[in-house]
N, C-alpha and C positions, 0 to 999 in steps of 0.2 A: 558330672551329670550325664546320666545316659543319653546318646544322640535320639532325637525325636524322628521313627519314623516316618521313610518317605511313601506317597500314594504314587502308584504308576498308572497310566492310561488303565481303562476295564480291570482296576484291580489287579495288575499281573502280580505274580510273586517274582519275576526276576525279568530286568531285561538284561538281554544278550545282544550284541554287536560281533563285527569282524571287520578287524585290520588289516587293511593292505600297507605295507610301504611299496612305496616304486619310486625304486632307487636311480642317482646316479652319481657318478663321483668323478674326480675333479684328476688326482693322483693316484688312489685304490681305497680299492673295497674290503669288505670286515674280510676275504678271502685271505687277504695279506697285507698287514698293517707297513707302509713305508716310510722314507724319507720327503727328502726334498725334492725326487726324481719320481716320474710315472715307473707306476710299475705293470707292466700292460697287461700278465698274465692275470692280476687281481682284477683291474679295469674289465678285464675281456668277461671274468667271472660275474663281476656286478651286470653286464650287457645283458647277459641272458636273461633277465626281468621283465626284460623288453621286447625281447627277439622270442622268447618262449614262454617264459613263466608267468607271465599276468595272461595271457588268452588262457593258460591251463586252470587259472584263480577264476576268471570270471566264466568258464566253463560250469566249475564246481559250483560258483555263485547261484547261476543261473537254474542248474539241474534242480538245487536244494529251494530254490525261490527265497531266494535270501540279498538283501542288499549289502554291500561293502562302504566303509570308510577307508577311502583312499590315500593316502600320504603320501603327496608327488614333488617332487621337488621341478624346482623349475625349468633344468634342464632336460626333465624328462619330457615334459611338455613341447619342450623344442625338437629334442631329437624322436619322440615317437609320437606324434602327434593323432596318430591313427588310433591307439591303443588308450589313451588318452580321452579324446572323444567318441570312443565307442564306450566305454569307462559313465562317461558324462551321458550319454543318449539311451543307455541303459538303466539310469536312475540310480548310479550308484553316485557317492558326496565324495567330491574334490577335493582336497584340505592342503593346503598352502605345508609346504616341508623343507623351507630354505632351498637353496638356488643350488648344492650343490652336499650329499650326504656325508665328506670330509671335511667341510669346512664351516666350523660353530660359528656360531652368534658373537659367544664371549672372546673371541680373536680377533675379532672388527672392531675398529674406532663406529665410533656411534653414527656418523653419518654415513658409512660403511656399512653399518649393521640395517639403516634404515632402508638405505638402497636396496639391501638382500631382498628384505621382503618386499617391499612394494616391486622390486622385479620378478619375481619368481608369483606374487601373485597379477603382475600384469601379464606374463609368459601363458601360463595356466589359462586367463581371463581371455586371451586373445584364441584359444584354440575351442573354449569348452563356451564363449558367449555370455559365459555366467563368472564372478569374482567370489571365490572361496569365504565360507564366514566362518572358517575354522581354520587352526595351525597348530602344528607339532613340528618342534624345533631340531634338527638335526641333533642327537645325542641328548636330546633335553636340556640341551646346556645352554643359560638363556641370560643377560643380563640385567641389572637394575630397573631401567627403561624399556626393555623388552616390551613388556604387556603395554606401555602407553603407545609404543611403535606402532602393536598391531591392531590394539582399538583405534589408531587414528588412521588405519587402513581399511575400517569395517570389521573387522576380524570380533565374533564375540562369544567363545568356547576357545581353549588353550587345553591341549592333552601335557603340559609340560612339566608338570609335579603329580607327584605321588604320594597324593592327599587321601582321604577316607574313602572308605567301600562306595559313596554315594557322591553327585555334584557338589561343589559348592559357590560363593559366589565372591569376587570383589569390585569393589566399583574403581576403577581406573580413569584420570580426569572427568568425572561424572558419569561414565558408563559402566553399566553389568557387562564382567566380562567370566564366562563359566568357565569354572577350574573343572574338567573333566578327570578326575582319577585316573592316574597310569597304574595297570593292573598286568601285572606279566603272569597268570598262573595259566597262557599258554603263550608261548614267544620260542617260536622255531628258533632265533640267535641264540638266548639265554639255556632254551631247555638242550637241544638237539646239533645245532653247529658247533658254537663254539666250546661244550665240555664231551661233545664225540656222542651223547646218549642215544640209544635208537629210537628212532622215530616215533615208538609207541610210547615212549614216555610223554609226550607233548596232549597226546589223547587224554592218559591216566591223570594228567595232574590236573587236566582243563575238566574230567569225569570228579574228581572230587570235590575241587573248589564250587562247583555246580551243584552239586548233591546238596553240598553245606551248605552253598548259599539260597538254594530253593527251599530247604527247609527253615530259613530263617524268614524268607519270606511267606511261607505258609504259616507258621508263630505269631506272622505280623510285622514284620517289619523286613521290606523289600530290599535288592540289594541289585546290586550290576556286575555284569563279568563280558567279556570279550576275547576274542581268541586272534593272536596277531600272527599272519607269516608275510615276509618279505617275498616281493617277486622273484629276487636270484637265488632264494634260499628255498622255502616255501613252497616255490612254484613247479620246483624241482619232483619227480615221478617217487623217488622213495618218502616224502615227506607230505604232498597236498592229499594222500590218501588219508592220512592221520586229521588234517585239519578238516577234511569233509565228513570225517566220522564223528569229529567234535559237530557242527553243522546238525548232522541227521539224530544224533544224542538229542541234542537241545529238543528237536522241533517232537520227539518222544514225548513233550511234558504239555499239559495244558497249563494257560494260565503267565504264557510265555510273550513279552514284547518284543521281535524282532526289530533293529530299525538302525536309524545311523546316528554316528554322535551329535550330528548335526540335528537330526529330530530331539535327542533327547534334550540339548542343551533348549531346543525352543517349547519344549514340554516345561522345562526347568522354570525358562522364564518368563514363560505365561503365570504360570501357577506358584513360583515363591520367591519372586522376585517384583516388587513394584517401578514398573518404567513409565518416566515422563512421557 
């Protein structure tokens, strides 16, 4: 059966979003995959997200009027607190990203795995005043129990599967909890680090999926797309010119919903989700 058409706020034909992650890690970073020892040269590379590359993200953010979905993990909140809450007082959305970006979910014993998040979203909570109602799991790699972990933390949108063009929904010990679609058709890791591509591919591939998907919503039936860069990678001078030209494309088209994951999931579930 064909999926039924979703409607977005004033009719848009597409909404768009933009991912931050802001990283940190424990032993190394996607620079350099290790063992069981720090590898500091990776470590030092994931730092710069912090130390450079998110003021240069919410630079871009800000020029384009555009807000950010953030994906912080907990430790970032400790260690850069500044960046963090200027993050939060700018109106861009917080989102819970495990306590440390090498270390998943599915390699925790379950009271291990609980602990992650409620620390990483009390970390966050104690810098920004506000407790995240959104999570993307370190590698997406997420366990059986997982989702009732984080509804029983508040938590009610999960970016951690790579379900259909649009939300959808399941109820988790009695709660709606929104499956936000993971959409890589722009991701500075996948397009541009890690198979070497130059930076303007990241643009062209995020200029197609856009074209197509606005014309499907102009047909009638709406769709969503999002463009993700990490702050050590992303943030970086050969690569955030690309993602701000994805940015200034979009805001080219009428008929467009900027906004955060965390508006869309409460769009979602005002409107096609029944809550007690």
């Amino acid at each position: 059966m064909r999926p039924a058409p979703i409607k977005w706020p004033n009719d848009a034909k597409i909404v768009v979003s933009f991912f931050i992650a802001f990283e940190a890690f424990n032993k190394y970073s996607q620079y350099r995959r290790g063992g069981d020892k720090p590898d500091y040269a990776s470590l030092a590379y994931g730092e710069y997200g912090g130390k450079a590359g998110i003021w240069r993200i919410m630079d871009v953010l800000d020029r384009n009027g555009v807000k950010g979905t953030i994906d912080t993990n907990g430790r970032v909140a400790e260690t850069f607190p500044d960046a963090v809450k200027e993050l939060h007082k700018a109106g861009h959305e917080i989102v819970g990203h495990g306590w440390v970006n090498d270390i998943y979910l599915t390699s925790l014993e379950p009271e291990e795995e609980r602990k992650n998040i409620k620390q990483t979203l009390d970390a966050i909570a104690s810098v920004t005043g506000k407790r995240p109602v959104g999570w993307v799991s370190p590698g997406h790699r997420i366990n059986e129990h997982t989702f009732e972990y984080l509804v029983d933390e508040g938590i009610f949108w999960s970016g951690d599967l790579p379900g259909p063009d649009i939300p959808e929904h399941r109820i988790i010990n009695g709660k709606p909890l929104v499956i936000m679609p993971r959409l890589d058709y722009a991701n500075d890791h996948s397009l541009i680090f890690h198979p070497k591509n130059p930076a303007q591919v990241y643009f062209e591939s995020f200029k197609i999926a856009f074209d197509y998907l606005y014309a499907e919503g102009q047909a009638g039936s709406p769709k969503l797309i999002d463009a993700l860069v990490h702050a050590h990678i992303g943030g970086r001078p050969n690569i955030i010119g690309v993602f701000g030209e994805c940015i200034r494309y979009a805001k080219g088209f009428k008929d467009v919903w900027f906004c955060t994951k965390g508006e869309i999931a409460e769009w979602y579930l005002e409107n096609y989700v029944k809550r007690s």
